[in-house]
BABA-216019 format. One record per residue (C-alpha): residue in one letter; z negated, y, x; residue number from 0. Coordinates in steps of 0.02 Angstrom, whole numbers. Example, Ala and Ser with C-alpha at 12.3 -4.5 7.8 and 13.67 -1.06 7.14 Angstrom:
2
['A'; [-390; -225; 615]; 0]
['S'; [-357; -53; 684]; 1]
***
This chain:
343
['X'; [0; 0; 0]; 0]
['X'; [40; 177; 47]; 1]
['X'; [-110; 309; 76]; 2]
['X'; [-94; 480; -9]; 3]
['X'; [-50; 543; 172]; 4]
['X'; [93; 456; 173]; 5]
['X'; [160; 476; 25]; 6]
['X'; [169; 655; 62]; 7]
['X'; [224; 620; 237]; 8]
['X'; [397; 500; 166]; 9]
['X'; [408; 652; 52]; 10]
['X'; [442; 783; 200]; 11]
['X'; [552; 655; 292]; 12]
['X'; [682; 703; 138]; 13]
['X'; [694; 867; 192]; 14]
['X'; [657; 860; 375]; 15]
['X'; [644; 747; 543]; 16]
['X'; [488; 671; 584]; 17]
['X'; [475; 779; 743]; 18]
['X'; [471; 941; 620]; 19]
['X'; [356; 860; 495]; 20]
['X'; [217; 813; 617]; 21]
['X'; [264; 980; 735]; 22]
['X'; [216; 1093; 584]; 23]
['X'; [69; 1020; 534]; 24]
['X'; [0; 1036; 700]; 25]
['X'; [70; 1219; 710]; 26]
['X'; [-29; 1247; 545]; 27]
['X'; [-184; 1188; 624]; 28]
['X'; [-170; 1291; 768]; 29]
['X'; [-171; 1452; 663]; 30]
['X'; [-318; 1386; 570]; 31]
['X'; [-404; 1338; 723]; 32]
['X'; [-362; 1511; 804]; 33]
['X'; [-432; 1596; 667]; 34]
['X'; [-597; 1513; 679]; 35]
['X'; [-608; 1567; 863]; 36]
['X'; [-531; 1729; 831]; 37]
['X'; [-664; 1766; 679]; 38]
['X'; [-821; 1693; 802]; 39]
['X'; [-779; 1782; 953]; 40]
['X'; [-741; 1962; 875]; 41]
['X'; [-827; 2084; 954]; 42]
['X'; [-770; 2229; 788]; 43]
['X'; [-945; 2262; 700]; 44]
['X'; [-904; 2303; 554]; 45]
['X'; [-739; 2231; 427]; 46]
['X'; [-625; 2369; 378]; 47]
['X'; [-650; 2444; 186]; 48]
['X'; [-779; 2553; 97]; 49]
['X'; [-916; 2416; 82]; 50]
['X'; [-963; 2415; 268]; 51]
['X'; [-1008; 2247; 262]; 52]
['X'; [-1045; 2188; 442]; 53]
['X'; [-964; 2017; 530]; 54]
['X'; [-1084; 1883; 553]; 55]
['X'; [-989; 1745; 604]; 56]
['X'; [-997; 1812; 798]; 57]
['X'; [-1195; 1817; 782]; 58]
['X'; [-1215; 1670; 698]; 59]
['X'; [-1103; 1580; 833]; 60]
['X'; [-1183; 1625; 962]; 61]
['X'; [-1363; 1570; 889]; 62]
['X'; [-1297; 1427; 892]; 63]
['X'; [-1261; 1395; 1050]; 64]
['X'; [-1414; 1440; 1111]; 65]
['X'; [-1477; 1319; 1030]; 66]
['X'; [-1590; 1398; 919]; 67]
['X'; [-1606; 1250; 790]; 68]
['X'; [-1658; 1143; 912]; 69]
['X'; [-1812; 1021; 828]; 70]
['X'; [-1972; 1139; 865]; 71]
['X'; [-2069; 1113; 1013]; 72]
['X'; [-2269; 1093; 1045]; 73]
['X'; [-2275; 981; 888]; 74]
['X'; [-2452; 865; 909]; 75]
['X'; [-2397; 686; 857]; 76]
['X'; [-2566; 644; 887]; 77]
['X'; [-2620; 745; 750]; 78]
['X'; [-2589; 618; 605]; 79]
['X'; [-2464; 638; 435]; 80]
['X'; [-2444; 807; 372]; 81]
['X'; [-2528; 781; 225]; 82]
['X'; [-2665; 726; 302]; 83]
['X'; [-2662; 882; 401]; 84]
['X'; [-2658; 994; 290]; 85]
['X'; [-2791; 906; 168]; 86]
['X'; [-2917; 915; 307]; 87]
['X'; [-2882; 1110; 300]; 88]
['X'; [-2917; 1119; 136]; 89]
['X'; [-3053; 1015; 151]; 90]
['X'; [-3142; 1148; 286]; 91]
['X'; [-3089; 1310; 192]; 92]
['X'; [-3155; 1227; 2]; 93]
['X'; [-3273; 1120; 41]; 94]
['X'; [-3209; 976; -31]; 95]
['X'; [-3237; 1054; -190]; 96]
['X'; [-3067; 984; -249]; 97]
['X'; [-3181; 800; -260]; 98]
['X'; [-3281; 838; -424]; 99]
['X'; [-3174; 839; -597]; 100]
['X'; [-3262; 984; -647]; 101]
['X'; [-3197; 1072; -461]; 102]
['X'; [-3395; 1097; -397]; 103]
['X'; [-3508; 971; -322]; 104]
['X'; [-3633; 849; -419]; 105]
['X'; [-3792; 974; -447]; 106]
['X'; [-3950; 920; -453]; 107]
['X'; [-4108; 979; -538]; 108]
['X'; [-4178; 1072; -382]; 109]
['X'; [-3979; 1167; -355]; 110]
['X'; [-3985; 1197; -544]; 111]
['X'; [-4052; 1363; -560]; 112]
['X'; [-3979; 1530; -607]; 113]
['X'; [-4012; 1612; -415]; 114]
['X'; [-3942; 1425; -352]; 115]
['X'; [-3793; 1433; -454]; 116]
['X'; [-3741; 1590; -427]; 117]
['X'; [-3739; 1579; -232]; 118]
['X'; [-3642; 1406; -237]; 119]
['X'; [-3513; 1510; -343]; 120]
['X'; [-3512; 1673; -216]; 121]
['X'; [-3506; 1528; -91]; 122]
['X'; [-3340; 1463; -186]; 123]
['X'; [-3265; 1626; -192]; 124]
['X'; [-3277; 1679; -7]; 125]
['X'; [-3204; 1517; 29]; 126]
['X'; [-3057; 1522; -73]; 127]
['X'; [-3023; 1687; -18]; 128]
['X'; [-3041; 1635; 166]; 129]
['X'; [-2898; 1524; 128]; 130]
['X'; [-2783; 1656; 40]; 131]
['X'; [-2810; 1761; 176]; 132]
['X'; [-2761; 1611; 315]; 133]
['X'; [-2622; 1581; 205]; 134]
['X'; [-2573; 1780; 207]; 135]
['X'; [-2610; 1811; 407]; 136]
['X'; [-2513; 1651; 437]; 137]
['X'; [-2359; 1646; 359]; 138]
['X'; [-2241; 1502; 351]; 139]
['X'; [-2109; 1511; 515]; 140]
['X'; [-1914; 1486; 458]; 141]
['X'; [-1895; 1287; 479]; 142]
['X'; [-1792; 1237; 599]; 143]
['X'; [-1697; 1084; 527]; 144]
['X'; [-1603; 952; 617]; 145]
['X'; [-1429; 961; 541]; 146]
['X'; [-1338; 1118; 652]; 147]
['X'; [-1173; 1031; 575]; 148]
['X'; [-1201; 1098; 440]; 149]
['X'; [-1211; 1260; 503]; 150]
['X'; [-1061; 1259; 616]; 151]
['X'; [-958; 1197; 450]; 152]
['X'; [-1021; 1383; 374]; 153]
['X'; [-1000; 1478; 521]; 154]
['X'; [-817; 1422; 533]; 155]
['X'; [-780; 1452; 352]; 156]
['X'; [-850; 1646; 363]; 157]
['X'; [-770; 1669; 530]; 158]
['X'; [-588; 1634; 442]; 159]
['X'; [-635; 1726; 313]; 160]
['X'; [-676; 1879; 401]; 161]
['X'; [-518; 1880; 512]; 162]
['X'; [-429; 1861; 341]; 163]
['X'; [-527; 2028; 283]; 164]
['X'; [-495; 2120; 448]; 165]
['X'; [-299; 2088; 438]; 166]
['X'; [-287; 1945; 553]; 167]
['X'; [-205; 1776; 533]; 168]
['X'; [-224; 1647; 430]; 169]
['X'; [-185; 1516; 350]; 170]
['X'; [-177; 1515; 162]; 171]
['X'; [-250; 1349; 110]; 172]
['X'; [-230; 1364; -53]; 173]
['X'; [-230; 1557; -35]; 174]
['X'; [-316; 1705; 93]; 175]
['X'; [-456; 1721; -11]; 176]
['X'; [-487; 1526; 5]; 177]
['X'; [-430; 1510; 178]; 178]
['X'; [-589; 1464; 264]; 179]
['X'; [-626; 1309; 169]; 180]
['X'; [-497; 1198; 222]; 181]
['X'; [-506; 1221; 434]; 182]
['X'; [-694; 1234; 415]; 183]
['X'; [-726; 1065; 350]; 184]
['X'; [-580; 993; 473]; 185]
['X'; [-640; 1084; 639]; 186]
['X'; [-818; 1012; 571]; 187]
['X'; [-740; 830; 559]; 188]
['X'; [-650; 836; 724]; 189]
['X'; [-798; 883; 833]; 190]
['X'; [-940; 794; 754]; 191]
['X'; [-862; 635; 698]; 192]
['X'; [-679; 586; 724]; 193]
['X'; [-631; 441; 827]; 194]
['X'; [-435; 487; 836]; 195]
['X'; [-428; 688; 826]; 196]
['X'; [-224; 681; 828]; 197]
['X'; [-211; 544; 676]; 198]
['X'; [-348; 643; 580]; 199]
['X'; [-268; 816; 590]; 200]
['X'; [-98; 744; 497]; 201]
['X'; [-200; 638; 375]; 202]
['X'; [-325; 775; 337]; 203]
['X'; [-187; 906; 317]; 204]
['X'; [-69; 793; 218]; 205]
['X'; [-198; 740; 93]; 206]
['X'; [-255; 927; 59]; 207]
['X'; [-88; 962; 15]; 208]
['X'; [-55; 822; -121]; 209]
['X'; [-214; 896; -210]; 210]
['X'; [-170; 1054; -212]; 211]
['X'; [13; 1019; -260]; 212]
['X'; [-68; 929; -430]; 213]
['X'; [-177; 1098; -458]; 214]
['X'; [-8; 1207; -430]; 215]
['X'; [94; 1104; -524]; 216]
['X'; [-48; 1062; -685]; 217]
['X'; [-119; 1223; -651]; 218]
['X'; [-124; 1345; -542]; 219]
['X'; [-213; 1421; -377]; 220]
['X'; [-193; 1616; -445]; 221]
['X'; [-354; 1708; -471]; 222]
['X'; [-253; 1822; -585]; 223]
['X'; [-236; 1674; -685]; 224]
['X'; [-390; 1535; -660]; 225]
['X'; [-526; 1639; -579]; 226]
['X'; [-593; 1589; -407]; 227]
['X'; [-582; 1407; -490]; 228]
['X'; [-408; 1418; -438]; 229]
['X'; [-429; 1466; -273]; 230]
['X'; [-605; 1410; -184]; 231]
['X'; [-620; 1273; -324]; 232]
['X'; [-445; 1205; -261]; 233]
['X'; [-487; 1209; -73]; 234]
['X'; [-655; 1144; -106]; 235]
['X'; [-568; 998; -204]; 236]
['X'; [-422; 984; -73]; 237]
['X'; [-549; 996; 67]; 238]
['X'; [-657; 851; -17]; 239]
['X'; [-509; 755; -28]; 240]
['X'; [-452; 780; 155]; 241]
['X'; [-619; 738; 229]; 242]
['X'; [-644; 578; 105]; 243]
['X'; [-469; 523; 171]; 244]
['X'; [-518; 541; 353]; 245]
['X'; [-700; 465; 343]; 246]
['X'; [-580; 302; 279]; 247]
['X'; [-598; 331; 71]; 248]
['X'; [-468; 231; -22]; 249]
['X'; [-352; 342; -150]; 250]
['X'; [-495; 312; -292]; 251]
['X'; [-627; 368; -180]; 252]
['X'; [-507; 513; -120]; 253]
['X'; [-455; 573; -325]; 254]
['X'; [-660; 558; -347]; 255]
['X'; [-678; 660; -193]; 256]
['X'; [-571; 790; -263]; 257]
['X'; [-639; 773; -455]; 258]
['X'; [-807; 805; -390]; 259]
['X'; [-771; 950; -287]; 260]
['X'; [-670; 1046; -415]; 261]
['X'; [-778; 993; -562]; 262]
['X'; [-947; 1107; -490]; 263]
['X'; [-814; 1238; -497]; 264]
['X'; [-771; 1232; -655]; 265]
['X'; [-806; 1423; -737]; 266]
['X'; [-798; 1520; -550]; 267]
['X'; [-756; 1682; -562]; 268]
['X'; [-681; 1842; -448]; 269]
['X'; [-758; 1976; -486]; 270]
['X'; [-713; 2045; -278]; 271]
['X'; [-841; 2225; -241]; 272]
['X'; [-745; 2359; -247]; 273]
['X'; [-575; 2240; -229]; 274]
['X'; [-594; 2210; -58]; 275]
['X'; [-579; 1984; -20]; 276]
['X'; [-763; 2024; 69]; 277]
['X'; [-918; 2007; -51]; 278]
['X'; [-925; 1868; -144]; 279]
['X'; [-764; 1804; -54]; 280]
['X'; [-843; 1766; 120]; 281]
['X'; [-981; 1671; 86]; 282]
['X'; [-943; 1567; -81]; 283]
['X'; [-799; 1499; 74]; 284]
['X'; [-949; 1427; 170]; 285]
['X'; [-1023; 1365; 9]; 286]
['X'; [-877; 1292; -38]; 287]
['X'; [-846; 1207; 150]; 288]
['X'; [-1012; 1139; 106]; 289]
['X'; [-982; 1078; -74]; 290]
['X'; [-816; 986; -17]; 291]
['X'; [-930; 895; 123]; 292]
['X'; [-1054; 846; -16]; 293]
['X'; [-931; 795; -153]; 294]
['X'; [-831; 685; -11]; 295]
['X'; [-981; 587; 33]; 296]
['X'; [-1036; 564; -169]; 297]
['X'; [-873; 481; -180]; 298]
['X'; [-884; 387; -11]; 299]
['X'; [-1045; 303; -90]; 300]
['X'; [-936; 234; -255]; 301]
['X'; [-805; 133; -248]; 302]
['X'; [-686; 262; -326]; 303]
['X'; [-719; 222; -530]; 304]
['X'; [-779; 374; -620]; 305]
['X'; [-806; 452; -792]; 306]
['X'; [-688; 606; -766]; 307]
['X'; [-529; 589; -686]; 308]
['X'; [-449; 711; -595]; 309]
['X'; [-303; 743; -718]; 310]
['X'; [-414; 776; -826]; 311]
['X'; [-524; 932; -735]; 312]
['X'; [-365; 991; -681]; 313]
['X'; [-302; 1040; -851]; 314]
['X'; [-485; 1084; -904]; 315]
['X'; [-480; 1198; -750]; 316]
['X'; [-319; 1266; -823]; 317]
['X'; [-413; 1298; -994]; 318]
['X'; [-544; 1360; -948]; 319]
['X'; [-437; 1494; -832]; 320]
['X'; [-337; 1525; -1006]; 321]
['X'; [-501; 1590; -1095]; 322]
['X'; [-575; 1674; -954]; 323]
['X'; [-605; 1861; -991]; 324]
['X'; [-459; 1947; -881]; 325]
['X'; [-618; 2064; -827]; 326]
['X'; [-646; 1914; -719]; 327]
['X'; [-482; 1893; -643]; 328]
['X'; [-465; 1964; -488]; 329]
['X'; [-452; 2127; -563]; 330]
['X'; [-655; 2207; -507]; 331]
['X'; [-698; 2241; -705]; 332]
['X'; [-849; 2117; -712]; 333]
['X'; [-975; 2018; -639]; 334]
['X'; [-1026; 2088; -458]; 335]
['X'; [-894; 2216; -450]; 336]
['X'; [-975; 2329; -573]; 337]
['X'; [-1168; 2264; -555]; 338]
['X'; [-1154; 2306; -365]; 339]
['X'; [-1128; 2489; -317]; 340]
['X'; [-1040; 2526; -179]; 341]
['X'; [-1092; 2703; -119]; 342]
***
């Protein structure tokens, strides 16, 4: 049986050599690839426009490579469970108070009286407010977690993004405004986990593009006309379906991959500040990057039978874009771009 890759990949031989066919699709993921470098290595503060929204994919690159989510250091495995931890805290600051039902001690007939009761409950007091104010001198530190992946797969979507809102290059994948989902979530699978970078650019690329040729075709990828369903819903669900293919999904698994990932957008609107592709454009890319990751490895864990079929949230996408208010179009009249001001 033929994968989805090469389906589309006998398709192109009918209109071109094989040389051409693979030569472009590398070419394509050169631009993409430059654009992630080009958007993480700026060294321009600011994105042009009136919103003076600052680039943080440079920053955010270089955090990590220093490192900085590292696993924290200095942490006492001596010290027993966390919970345990922590209870004994509690314990100190309350007394064990927490013990009785009632939340006090057992009293006897001797701590019973009126002068006994009422220093036991002053007693109370300063201890519970010893513990608010531990709890307000000693804030919680950010966590630092153990997946950076994660946040290399964001950084790359906002860096494409924000070469896309300074005038540079991209790729549109399905369109500019949705141009950093697709490279993000490839760049992410071909330095963290493939095995065969050069086979897993062409199967990647060539599976996006079957899903978003059924969205064009029962559809459409216009914001004028679907909302951002139709833009970062489609390159969430193209980008689900690319990195399903590549982690070794069959074509069920692959459609689910794609359901999944366009189904959570169902309803998304652009409603852009001010008109400019910057704020909410930028980051719902990394959330969608992140989404197509997710919805990929949902359908990884099936074997590819599901409920809703992707026919069928393709022409609920297209409904759903039919009785959208045209205030939430791509056109600034709702939503953010009128609940945000810009000077």
């Amino acid at each position: 049986d033929l994968s989805i890759a090469e389906v589309v990949f006998l398709n192109e031989l009918q209109w071109r050599s094989r040389e051409d066919v693979i030569k472009s699709a590398y070419r394509l993921w050169e631009v993409m690839d430059d654009s992630i470098r080009n958007g993480c290595l700026s060294s321009e503060e600011y994105l042009p426009g009136g919103l003076k929204v600052k680039r943080r994919a440079p920053g955010l690159y270089k955090n990590l490579l220093r490192g900085v989510y590292k696993p924290a250091a200095n942490y006492n495995m001596s010290a027993g469970p966390a919970s345990s931890r922590s209870s004994s805290l509690i314990d100190q600051l309350t007394g064990n108070i927490k013990d009785h039902p009632s939340g006090q001690q057992p009293l006897d007939a001797a701590s019973a009286s009126p002068i006994a009761l009422r220093r036991r409950s002053e007693a109370l007091e300063l201890k519970r407010s010893q513990l608010g104010t531990l709890l307000r001198k000693n804030p919680r530190s950010v966590r630092r977690h153990v997946l950076p992946q994660l946040d290399y797969l964001s950084v790359y979507a906002i860096a494409v993004n924000e070469e896309n809102a300074a005038g540079g290059r991209v790729v549109t994948a399905p369109t500019n405004g949705s141009a950093g989902v697709i490279p993000s979530v490839l760049k992410y699978h071909l330095e963290f986990l493939s095995e065969d970078p050069a086979r897993d650019v062409l199967e990647f690329l060539f599976t996006t593009a079957a899903i978003g040729m059924l969205f064009k075709r029962g559809a459409s990828i216009s914001a004028a006309e679907m909302g951002c369903q139709g833009e970062v819903g489609v390159a969430c669900a193209m980008a689900a379906a690319g990195f399903a293919a590549v982690m070794g999904g069959s074509p069920r698994q692959i459609e689910n991959a794609a359901e999944i990932g366009m189904e959570h957008n169902l309803g998304l609107t652009c409603d852009p500040i001010h008109g400019l592709v910057q704020i909410p454009c930028i980051e719902r890319n990394a959330l969608g990057a992140v989404k197509a990751v997710t919805a990929a490895q949902l359908a990884l864990q099936g074997d590819g039978s599901h409920r809703v079929t992707l026919d069928q949230v393709i022409e609920t996408m297209r409904q759903t874009g039919h009785d959208m208010m045209s205030k939430y179009k791509e056109t600034s009249q709702g939503g953010l771009a009128v609940n945000v001001p810009v000077c």
